[in-house]
C-alpha positions as a Markdown table, in Angstrom:
| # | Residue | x | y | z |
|---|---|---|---|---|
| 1 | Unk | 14.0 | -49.8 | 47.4 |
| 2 | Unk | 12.1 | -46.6 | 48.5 |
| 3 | Unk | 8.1 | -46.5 | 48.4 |
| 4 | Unk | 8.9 | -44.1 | 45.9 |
| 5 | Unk | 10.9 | -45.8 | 43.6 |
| 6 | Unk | 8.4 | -49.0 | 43.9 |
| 7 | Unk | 5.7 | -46.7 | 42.8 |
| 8 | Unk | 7.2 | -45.1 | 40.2 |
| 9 | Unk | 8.5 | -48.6 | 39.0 |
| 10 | Unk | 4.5 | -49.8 | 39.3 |
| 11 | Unk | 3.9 | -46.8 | 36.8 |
| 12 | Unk | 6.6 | -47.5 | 34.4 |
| 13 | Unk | 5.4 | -51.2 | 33.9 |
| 14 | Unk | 1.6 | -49.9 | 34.0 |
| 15 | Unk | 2.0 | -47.4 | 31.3 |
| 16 | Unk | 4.1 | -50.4 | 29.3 |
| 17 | Unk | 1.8 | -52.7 | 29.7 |
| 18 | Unk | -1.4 | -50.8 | 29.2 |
| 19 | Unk | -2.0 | -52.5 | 25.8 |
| 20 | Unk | -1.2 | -56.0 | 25.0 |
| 21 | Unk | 1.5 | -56.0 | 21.7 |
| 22 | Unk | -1.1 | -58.8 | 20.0 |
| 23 | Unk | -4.5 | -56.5 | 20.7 |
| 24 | Unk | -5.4 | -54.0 | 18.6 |
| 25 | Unk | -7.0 | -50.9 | 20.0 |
| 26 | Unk | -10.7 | -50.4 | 19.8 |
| 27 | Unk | -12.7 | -47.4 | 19.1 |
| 28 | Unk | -13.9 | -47.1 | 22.8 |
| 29 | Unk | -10.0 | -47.3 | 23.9 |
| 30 | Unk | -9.3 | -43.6 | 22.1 |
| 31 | Unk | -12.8 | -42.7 | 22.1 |
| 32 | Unk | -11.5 | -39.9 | 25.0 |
| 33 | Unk | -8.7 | -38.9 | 23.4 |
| 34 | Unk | -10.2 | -38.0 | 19.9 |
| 35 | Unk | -12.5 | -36.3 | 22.1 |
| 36 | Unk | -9.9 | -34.1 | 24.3 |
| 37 | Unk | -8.6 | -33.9 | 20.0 |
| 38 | Unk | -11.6 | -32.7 | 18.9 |
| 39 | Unk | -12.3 | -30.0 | 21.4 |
| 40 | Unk | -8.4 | -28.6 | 21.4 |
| 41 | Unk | -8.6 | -27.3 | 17.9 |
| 42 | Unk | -10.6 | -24.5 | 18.8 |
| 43 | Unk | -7.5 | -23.2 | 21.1 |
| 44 | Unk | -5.6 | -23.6 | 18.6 |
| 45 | Unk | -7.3 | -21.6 | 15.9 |
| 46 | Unk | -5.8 | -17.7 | 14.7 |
| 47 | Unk | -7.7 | -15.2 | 12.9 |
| 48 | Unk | -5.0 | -12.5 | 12.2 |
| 49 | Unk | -5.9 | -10.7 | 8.9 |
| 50 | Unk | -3.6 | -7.6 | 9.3 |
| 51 | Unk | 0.5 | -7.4 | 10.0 |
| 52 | Unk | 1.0 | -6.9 | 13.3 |
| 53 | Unk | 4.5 | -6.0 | 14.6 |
| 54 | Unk | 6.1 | -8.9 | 13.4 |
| 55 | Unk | 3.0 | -11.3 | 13.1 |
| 56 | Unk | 2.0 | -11.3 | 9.5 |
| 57 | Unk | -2.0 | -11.0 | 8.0 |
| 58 | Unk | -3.0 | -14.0 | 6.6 |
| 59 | Unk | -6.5 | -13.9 | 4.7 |
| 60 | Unk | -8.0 | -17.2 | 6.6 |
| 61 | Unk | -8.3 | -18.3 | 9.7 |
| 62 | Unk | -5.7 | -21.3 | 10.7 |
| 63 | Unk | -3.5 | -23.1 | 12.9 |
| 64 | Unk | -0.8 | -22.8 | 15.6 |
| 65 | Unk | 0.7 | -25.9 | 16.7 |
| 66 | Unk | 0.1 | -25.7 | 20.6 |
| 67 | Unk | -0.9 | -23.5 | 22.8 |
| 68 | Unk | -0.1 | -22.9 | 26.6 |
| 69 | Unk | -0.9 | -20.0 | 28.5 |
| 70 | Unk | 1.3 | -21.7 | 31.9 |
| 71 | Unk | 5.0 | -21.4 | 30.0 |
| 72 | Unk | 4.6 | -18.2 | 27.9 |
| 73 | Unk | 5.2 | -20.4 | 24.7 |
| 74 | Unk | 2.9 | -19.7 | 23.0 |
| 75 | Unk | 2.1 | -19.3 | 19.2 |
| 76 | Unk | 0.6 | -17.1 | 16.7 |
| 77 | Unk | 1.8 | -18.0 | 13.5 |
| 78 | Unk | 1.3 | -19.8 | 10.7 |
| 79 | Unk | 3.9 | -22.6 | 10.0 |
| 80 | Unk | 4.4 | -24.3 | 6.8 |
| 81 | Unk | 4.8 | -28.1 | 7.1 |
| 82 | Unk | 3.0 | -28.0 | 10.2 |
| 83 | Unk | -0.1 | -27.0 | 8.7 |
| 84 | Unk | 0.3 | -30.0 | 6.3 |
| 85 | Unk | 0.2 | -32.5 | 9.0 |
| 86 | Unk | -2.7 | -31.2 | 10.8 |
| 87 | Unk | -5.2 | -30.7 | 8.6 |
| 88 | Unk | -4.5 | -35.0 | 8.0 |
| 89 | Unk | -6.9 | -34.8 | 10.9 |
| 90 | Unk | -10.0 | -32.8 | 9.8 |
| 91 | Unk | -10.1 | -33.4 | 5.8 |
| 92 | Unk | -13.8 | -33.9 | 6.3 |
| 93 | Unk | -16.9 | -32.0 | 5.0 |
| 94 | Unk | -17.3 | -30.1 | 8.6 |
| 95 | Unk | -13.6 | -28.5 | 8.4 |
| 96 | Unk | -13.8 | -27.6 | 4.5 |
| 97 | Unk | -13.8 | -24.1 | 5.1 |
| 98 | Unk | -10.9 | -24.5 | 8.1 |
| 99 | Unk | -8.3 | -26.5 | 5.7 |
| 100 | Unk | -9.1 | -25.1 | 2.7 |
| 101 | Unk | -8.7 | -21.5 | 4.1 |
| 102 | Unk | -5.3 | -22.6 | 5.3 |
| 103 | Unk | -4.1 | -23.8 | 2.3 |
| 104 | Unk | -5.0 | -20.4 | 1.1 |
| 105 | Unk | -2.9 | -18.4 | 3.3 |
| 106 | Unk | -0.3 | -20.2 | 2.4 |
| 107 | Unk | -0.2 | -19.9 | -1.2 |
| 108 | Unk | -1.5 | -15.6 | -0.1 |
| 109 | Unk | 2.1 | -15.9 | 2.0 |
| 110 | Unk | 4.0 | -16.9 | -1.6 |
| 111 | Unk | 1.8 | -14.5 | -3.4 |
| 112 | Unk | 3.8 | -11.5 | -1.6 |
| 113 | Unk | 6.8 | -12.8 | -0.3 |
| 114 | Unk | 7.8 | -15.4 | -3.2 |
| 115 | Unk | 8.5 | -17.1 | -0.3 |
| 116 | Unk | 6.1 | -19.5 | 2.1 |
| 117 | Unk | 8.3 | -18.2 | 5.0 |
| 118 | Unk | 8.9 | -21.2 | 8.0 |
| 119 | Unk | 5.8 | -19.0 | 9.4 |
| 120 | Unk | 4.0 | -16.2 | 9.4 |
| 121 | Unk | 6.4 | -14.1 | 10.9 |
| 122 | Unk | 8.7 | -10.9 | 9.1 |
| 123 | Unk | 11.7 | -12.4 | 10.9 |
| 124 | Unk | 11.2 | -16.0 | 9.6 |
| 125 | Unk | 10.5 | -14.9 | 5.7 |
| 126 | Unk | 14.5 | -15.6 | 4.9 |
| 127 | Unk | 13.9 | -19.4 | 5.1 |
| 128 | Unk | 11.0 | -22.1 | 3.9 |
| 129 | Unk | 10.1 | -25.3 | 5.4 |
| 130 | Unk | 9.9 | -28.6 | 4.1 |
| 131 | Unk | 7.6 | -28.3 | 0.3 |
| 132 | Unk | 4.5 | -30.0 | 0.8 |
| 133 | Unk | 2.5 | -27.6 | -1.1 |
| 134 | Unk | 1.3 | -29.7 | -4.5 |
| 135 | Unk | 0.2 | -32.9 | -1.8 |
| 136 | Unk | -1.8 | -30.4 | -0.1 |
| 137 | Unk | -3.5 | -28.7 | -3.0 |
| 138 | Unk | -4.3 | -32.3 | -4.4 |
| 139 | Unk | -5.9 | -33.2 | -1.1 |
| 140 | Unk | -7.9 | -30.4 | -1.1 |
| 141 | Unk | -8.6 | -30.8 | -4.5 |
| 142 | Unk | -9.7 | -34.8 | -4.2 |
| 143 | Unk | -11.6 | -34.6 | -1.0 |
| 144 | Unk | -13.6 | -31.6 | -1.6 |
| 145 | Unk | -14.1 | -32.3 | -5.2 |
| 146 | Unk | -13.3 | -28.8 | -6.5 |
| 147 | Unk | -13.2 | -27.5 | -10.0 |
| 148 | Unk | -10.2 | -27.9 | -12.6 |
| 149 | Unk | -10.3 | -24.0 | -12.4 |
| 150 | Unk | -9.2 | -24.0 | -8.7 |
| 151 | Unk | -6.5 | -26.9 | -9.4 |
| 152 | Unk | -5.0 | -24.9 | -12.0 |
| 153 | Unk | -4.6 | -21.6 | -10.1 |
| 154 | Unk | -2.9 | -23.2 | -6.9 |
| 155 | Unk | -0.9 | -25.3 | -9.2 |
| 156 | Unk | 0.7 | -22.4 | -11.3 |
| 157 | Unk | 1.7 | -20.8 | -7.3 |
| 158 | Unk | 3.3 | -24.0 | -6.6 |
| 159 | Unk | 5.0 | -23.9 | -9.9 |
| 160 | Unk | 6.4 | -20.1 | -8.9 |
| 161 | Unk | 7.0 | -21.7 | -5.7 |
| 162 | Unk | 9.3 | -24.8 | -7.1 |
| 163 | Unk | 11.1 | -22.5 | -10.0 |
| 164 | Unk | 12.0 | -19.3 | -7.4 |
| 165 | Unk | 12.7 | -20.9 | -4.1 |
| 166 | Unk | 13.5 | -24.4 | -4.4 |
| 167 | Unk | 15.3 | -24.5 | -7.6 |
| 168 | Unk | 16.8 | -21.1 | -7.0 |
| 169 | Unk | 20.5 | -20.3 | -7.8 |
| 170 | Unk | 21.3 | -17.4 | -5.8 |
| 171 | Unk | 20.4 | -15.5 | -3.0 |
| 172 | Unk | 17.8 | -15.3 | -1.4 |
| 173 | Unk | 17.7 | -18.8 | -2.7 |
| 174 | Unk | 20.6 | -20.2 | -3.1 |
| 175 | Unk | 19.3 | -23.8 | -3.2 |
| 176 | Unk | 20.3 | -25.8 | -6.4 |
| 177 | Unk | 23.1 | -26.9 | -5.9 |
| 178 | Unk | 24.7 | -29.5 | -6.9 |
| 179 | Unk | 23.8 | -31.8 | -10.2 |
| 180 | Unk | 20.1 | -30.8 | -10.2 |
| 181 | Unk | 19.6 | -31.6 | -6.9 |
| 182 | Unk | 18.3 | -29.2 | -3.8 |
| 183 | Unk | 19.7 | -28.3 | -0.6 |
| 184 | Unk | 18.0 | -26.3 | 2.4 |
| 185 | Unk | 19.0 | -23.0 | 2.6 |
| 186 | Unk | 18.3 | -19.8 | 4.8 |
| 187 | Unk | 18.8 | -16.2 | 3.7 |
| 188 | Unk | 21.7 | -15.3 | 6.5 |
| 189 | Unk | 23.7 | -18.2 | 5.2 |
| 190 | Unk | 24.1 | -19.6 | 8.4 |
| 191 | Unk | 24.2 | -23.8 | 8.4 |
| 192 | Unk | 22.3 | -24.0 | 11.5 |
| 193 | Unk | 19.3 | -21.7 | 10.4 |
| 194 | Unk | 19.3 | -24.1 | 7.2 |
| 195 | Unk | 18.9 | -26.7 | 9.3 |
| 196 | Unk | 15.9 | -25.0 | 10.5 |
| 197 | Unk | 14.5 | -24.8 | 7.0 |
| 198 | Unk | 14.6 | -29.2 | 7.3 |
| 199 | Unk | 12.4 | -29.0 | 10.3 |
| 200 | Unk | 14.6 | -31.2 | 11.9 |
| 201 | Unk | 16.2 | -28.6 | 14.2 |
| 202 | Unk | 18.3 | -30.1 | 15.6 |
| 203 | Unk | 19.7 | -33.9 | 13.9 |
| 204 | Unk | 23.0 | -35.1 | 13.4 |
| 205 | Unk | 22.0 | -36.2 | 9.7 |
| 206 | Unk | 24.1 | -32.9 | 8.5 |
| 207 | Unk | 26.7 | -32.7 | 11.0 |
| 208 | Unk | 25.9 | -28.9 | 11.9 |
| 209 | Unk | 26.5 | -28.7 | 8.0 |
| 210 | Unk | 23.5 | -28.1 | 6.8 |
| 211 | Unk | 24.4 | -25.7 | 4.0 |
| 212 | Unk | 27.0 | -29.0 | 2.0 |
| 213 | Unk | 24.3 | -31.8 | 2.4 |
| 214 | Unk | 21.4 | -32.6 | -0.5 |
| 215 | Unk | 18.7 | -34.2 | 1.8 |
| 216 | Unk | 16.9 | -37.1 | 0.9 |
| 217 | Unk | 13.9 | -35.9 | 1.9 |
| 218 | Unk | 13.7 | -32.7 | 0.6 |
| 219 | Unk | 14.9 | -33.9 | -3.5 |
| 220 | Unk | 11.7 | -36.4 | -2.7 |
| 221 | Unk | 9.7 | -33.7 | -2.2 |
| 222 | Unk | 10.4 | -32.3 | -5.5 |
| 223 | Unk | 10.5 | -35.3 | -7.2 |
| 224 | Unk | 6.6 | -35.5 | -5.7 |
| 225 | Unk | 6.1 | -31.9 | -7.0 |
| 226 | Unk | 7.5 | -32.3 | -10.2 |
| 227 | Unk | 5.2 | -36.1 | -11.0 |
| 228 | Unk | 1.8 | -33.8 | -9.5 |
| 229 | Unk | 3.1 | -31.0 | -11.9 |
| 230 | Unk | 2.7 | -33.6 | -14.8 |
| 231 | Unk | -0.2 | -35.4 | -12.8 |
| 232 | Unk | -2.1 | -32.1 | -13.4 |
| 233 | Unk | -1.0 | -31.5 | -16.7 |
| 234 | Unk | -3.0 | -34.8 | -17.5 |
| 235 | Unk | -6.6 | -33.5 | -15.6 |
| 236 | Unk | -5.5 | -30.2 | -18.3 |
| 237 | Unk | -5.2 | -33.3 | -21.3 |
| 238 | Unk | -1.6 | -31.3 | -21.9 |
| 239 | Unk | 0.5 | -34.0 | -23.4 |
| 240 | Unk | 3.4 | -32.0 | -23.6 |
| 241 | Unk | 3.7 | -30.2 | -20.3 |
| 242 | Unk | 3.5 | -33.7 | -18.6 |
| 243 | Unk | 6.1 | -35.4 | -20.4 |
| 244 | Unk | 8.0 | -32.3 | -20.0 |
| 245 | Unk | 7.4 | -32.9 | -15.7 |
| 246 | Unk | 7.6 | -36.1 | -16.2 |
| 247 | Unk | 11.3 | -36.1 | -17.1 |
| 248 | Unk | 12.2 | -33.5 | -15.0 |
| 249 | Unk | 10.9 | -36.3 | -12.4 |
| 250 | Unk | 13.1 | -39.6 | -13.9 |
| 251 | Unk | 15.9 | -37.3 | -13.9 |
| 252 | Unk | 15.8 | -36.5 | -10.2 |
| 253 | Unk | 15.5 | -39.9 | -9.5 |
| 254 | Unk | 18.0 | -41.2 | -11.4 |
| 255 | Unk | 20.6 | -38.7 | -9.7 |
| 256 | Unk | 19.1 | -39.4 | -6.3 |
| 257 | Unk | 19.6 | -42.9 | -7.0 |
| 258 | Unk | 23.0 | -42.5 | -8.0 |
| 259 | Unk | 24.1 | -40.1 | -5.1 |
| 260 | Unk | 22.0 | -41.4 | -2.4 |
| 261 | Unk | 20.8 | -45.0 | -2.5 |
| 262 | Unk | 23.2 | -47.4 | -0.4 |
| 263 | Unk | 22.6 | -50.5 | -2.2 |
| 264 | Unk | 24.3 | -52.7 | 0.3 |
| 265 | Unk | 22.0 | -51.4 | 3.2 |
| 266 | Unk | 19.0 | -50.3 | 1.2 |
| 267 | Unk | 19.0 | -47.0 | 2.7 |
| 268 | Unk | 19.0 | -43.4 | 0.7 |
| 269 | Unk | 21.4 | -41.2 | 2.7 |
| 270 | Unk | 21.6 | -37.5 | 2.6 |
| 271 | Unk | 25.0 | -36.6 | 0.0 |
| 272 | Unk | 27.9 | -34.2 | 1.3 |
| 273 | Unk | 28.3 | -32.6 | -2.0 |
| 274 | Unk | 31.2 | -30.3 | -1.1 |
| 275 | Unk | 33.3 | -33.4 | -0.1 |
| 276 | Unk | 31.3 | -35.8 | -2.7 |
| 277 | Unk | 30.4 | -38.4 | -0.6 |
| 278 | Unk | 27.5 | -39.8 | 1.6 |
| 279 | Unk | 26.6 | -38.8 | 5.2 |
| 280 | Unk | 26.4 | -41.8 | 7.5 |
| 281 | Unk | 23.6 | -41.9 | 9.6 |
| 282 | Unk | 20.8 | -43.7 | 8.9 |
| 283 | Unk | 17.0 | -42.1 | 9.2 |
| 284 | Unk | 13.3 | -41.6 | 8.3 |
| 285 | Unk | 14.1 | -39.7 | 5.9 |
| 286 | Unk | 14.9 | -42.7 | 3.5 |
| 287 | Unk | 11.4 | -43.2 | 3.0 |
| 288 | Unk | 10.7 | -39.8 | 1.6 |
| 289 | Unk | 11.1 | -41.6 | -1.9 |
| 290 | Unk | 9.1 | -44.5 | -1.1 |
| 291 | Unk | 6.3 | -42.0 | -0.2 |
| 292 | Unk | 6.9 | -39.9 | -3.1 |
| 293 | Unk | 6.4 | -43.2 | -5.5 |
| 294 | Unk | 9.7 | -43.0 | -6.9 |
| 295 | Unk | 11.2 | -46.4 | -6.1 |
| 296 | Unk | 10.8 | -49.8 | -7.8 |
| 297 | Unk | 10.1 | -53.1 | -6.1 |
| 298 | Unk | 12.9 | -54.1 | -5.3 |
| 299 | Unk | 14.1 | -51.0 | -3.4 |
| 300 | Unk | 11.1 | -50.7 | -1.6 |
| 301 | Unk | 11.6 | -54.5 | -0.3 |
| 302 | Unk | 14.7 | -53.6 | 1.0 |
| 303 | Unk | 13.5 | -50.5 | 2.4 |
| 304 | Unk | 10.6 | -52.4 | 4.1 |
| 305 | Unk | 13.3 | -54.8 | 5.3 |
| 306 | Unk | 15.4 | -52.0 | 6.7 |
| 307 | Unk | 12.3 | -51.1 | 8.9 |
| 308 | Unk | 13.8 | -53.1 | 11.9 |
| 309 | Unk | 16.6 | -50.3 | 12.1 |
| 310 | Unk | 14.2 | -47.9 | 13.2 |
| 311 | Unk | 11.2 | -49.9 | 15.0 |
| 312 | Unk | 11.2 | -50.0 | 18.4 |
| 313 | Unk | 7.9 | -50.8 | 20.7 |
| 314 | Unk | 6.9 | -47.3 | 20.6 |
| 315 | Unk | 6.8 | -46.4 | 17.0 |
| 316 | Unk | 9.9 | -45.5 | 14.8 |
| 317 | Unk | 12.9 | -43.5 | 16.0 |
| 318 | Unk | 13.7 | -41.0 | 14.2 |
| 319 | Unk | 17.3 | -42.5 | 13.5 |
| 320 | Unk | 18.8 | -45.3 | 14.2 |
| 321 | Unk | 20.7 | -45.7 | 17.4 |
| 322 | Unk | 23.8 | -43.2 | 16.5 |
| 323 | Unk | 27.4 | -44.5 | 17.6 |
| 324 | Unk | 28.9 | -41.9 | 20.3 |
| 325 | Unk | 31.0 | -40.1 | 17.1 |
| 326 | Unk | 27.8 | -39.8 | 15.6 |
| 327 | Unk | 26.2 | -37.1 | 17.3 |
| 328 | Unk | 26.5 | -33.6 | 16.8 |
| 329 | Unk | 29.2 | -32.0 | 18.6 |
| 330 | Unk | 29.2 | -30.0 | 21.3 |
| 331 | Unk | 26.0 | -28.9 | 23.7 |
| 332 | Unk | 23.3 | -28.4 | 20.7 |
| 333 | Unk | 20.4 | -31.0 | 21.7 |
| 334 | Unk | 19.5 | -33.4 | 18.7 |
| 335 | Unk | 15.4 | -34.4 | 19.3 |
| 336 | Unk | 14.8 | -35.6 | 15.6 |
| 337 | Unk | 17.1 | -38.5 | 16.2 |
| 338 | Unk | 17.4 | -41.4 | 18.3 |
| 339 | Unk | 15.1 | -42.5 | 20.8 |
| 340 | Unk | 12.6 | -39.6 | 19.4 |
| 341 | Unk | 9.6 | -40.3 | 17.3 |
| 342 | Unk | 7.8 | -38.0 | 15.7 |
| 343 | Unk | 4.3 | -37.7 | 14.1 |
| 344 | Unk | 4.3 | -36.5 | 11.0 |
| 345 | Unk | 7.6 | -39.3 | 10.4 |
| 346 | Unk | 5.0 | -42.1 | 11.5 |
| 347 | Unk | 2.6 | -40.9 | 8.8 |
| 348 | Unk | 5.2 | -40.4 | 6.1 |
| 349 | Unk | 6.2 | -43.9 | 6.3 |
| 350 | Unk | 3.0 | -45.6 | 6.8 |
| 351 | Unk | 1.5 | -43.9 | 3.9 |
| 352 | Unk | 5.1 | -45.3 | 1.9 |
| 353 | Unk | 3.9 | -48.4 | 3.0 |
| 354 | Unk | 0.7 | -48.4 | 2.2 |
| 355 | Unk | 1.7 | -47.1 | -1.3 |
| 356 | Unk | 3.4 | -50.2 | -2.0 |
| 357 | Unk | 0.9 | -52.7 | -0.4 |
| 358 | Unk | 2.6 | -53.3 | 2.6 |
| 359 | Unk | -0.4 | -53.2 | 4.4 |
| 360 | Unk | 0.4 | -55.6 | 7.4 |
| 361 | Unk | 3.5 | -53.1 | 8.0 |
| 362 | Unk | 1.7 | -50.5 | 7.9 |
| 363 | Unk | -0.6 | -51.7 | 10.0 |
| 364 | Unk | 1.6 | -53.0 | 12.7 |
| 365 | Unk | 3.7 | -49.6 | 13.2 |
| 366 | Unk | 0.2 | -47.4 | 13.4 |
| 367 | Unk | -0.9 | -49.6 | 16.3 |
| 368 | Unk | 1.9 | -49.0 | 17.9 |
| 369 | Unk | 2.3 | -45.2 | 17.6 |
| 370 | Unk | -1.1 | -45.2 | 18.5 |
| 371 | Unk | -0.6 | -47.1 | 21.9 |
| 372 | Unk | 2.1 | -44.9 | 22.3 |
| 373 | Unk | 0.2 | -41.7 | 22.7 |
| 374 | Unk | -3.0 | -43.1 | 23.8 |
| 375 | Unk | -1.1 | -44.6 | 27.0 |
| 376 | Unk | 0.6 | -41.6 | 27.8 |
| 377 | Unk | -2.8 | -39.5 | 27.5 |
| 378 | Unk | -4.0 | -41.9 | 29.8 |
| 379 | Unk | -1.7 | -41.1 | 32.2 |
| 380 | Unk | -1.5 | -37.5 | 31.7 |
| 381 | Unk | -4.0 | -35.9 | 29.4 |
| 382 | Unk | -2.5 | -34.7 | 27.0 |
| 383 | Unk | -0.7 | -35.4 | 23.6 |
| 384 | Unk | 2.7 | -34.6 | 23.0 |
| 385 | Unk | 4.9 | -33.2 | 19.8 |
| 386 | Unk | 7.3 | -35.9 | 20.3 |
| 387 | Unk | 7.7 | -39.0 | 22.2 |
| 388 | Unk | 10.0 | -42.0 | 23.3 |
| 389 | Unk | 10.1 | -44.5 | 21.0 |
| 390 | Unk | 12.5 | -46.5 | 22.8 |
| 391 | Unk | 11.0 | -46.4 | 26.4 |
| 392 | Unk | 7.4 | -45.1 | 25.8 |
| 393 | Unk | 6.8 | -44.5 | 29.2 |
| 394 | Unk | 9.6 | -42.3 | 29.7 |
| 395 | Unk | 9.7 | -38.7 | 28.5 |
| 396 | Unk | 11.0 | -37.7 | 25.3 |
| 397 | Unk | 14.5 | -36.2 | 24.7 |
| 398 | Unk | 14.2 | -32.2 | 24.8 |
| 399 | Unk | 15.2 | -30.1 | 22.3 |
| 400 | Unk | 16.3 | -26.3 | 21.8 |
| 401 | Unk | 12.9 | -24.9 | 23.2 |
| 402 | Unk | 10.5 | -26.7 | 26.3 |
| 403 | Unk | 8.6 | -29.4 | 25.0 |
| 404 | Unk | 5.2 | -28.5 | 23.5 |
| 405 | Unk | 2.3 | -30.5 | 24.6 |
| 406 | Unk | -1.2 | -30.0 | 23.1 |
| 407 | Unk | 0.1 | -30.6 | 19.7 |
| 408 | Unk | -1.4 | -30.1 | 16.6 |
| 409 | Unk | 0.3 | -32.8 | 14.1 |
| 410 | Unk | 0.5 | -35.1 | 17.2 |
| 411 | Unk | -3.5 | -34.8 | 17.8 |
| 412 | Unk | -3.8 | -35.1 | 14.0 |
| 413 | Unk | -1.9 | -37.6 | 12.8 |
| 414 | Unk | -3.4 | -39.7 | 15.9 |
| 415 | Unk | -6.9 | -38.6 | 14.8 |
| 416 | Unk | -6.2 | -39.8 | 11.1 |
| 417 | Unk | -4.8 | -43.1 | 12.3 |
| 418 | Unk | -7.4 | -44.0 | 14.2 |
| 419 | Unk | -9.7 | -43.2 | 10.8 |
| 420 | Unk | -8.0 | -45.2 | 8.9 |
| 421 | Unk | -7.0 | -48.4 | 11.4 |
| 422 | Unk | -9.3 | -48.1 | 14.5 |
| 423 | Unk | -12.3 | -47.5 | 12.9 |
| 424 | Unk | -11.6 | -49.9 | 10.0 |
| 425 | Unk | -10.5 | -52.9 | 12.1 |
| 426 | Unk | -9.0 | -56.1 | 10.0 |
C-alpha cells in the first residue's frame, strides 16, 4: 500500500472514529462550529427591494442558502422551503426582525403572484415548493408572541395560498388531482420541472413521473395546513370554521390512508394515480404524516419500527438502499436518495418523533447527524447541504448542480439541534 493510500486510510478511520457511538457530544465539542454558524449568516443575508432583471423585490431582508464567490454559484434569491428550515436556527429574540421579515416576503411573493414561486426569481414563478407556510406563520406567531390580528392576516394568505395553488384544478395549477388528494405540478407541464416543485430534484420516488404520483409528503403538508386552519379558527373561538377544517383534515387522512399506507411494511408510499397503484420505493417522506400529527399509535409504532430501513451511522438516508431497477433511468443523478442525508429530512423526523414521545429515538438519530457534520467540519471547515449517511467520511453523492457548502438549512438545523440536545443533555 502507497504512503498515500495509508494516509488517506488514517483519515477515513479518524474522521469515523472522531466520536465514540455511546458519547454524546458536549457543548465545547460544537462550540466552533456554531460559531463558524453564527458568523456565516451575515454572507448569506439579501436586501433586494426592487425587481431586477430577473431577481424579484422582496420587501425584507432574507436568506440565500450558500454563498461562494470561488465557483460562480452563487445565490440571490429567495427560496421557499429553504427559508423554512433556516430560520429553525435563529427563532430567538435577537433575529425577530430577520425571520419575521422573511416570512413577510413570502406571503408579499403570494400577494402578487398568487404564487410563492420556488424563489424569487420571474423564471421560477410557474412552480411552488414544498407548503410550509401555516408551520411557519405559527412559529412566528408562538415564539414572538404576536397579536391575534397578525395571526389572522397571514392566515387568510395561506388560505388563498391552499385554495389557488395547491388545491387548484387547472392551469397554472393543475394540482388536485386525483380523489382530493394533491400532486406537484409546474406551469410548462414538464414531469421533471414538477419534480422540482418536491425539492427533491432529483429521486427515484416518481420514476421521472412526477406529474402521475400523489406524494406523501406533500398531502401531509395539507393535511398540516388544513388542522392549523381549524387550529386558528379556535384562537378566533369560530366553532364552525374549525369543524369545517377539521374535516377537510380526517378526510385527507382517511384517503391517504387508504391510498398510501402499506400496512404490511408500515410505510406510506407515494400513489401512481394514472396506473392506480403504489410506487415502490421506500423514503423519508413517510414520516411527513407522523410530523403532521395525523397517525394513530399504532402506525406510528410501526413507523418508528421501520426507522432501521433508513438509519445508518451517519443519520438517515434519504431512501432506503434502492435495488439496481430502482433507480431512475438513464444519466439524471438522484441525491435525495440513498446513501444521501439531508437536513431538513433529519429535522422532519425527529420532530415526528418527538411528537409522539419517542424521545430516546429522537435523541439517538440527532446525535448522530450531529457527529456527522461536526466531524466533517473538523476536517474541513465547513458544513455541507448534504452528506453521506452511509460512509460519513466520504463525500456525498452529487447532484444536477456542484455541491453547495456553506449551507443555510445544514448550519440551521445543526444549530437547532444542538439547542435542543447539546445544550439540554439527558
Amino acid at each position: 500500500m502507497s504512503a498515500f493510500n495509508k494516509a488517506k486510510d488514517f483519515m477515513a478511520s479518524t474522521f469515523q472514529l472522531s466520536f465514540r457511538p455511546d458519547k454524546e457530544l458536549t457543548i465545547d465539542d460544537v462550540r466552533d462550529s456554531r460559531v463558524y454558524i453564527a458568523e456565516y449568516w451575515s454572507k448569506v443575508q439579501r436586501f433586494h427591494p426592487k425587481d431586477d432583471e430577473s431577481l424579484l423585490g422582496v420587501p425584507k431582508p432574507y436568506l440565500v442558502p450558500s454563498y461562494s464567490a470561488k465557483t460562480g454559484f452563487d445565490f440571490m434569491e429567495l427560496y421557499y422551503w429553504d427559508s423554512y428550515f433556516m430560520v429553525q436556527g435563529m427563532l430567538d429574540a435577537d433575529h425577530q426582525e430577520l425571520v419575521t421579515g422573511i416570512l413577510e416576503d413570502l406571503l408579499s411573493l403570494f400577494e402578487r403572484f398568487k404564487v410563492i414561486p420556488n424563489a424569487s426569481r420571474t423564471y421560477l414563478t410557474g412552480r411552488s415548493q414544498p407548503p410550509f407556510l401555516t408551520t411557519f406563520i405559527f412559529d412566528v406567531y408562538q415564539t414572538y408572541d404576536l397579536d391575534k390580528e397578525w395571526l389572522k392576516a397571514a392566515m387568510e394568505i395561506a388560505k388563498k395560498e391552499y385554495a389557488t395553488v395547491w388545491m387548484g384544478v387547472k392551469k397554472p395549477n393543475e394540482r388536485l388531482v386525483y380523489q382530493g388528494l394533491s400532486r406537484y405540478y409546474d406551469i410548462n407541464y414538464l414531469h421533471d420541472l414538477a419534480e422540482a416543485e418536491s425539492g427533491w430534484d432529483m429521486t427515484p420516488r416518481f420514476d421521472r413521473r412526477a406529474l402521475n404520483f400523489l406524494p406523501v409528503d406533500l398531502n401531509a403538508l395539507l393535511y398540516k395546513y388544513e388542522a392549523d386552519f381549524a387550529r386558528a379558527a379556535r384562537i378566533f373561538e369560530d366553532k364552525r370554521e374549525a369543524a369545517k377544517w377539521d374535516d377537510a383534515a380526517e378526510l385527507r387522512k382517511v384517503i391517504m390512508n387508504k391510498l398510501m399506507w402499506d400496512k404490511g411494511r408500515g410505510l406510506y408510499y407515494d400513489f401512481n394515480y394514472v396506473k392506480e397503484k403504489r410506487g415502490n420505493v421506500s423514503s423519508l417522506a413517510t414520516y411527513f404524516p407522523m410530523w403532521a400529527g395525523m397517525v394513530d399509535d399504532k402506525q406510528a409504532a410501526a413507523l418508528v419500527k421501520a426507522l432501521r430501513r433508513f438509519e445508518n451511522k451517519g443519520g438517515l438516508a434519504t431512501t432506503d438502499a434502492l435495488p439496481l431497477g430502482q433507480f431512475v433511468l438513464g444519466s439524471m443523478p438522484t441525491q435525495w436518495a440513498y446513501p444521501n442525508g439531508w437536513a431538513p429530512l433529519q429535522f422532519i423526523v425527529i420532530k415526528a418523533l418527538e411528537r409522539y414521545g419517542y424521545h430516546t429515538d429522537a435523541r439517538r438519530i440527532a446525535m448522530k447527524w450531529l457527529k456527522t457534520n461536526q466531524a466533517w467540519f473538523n476536517e474541513n471547515k465547513v458544513f455541507l447541504e448534504k452528506y453521506n449517511v452511509v460512509s460519513p467520511e466520504k463525500p456525498p453523492v452529487k447532484g444536477l448542480y456542484p455541491s453547495q457548502t456553506g449551507f443555510g438549512w445544514t448550519n440551521a438545523v445543526f444549530e437547532r439541534l444542538c439547542q435542543d440536545y447539546v445544550d439540554r443533555p439527558l
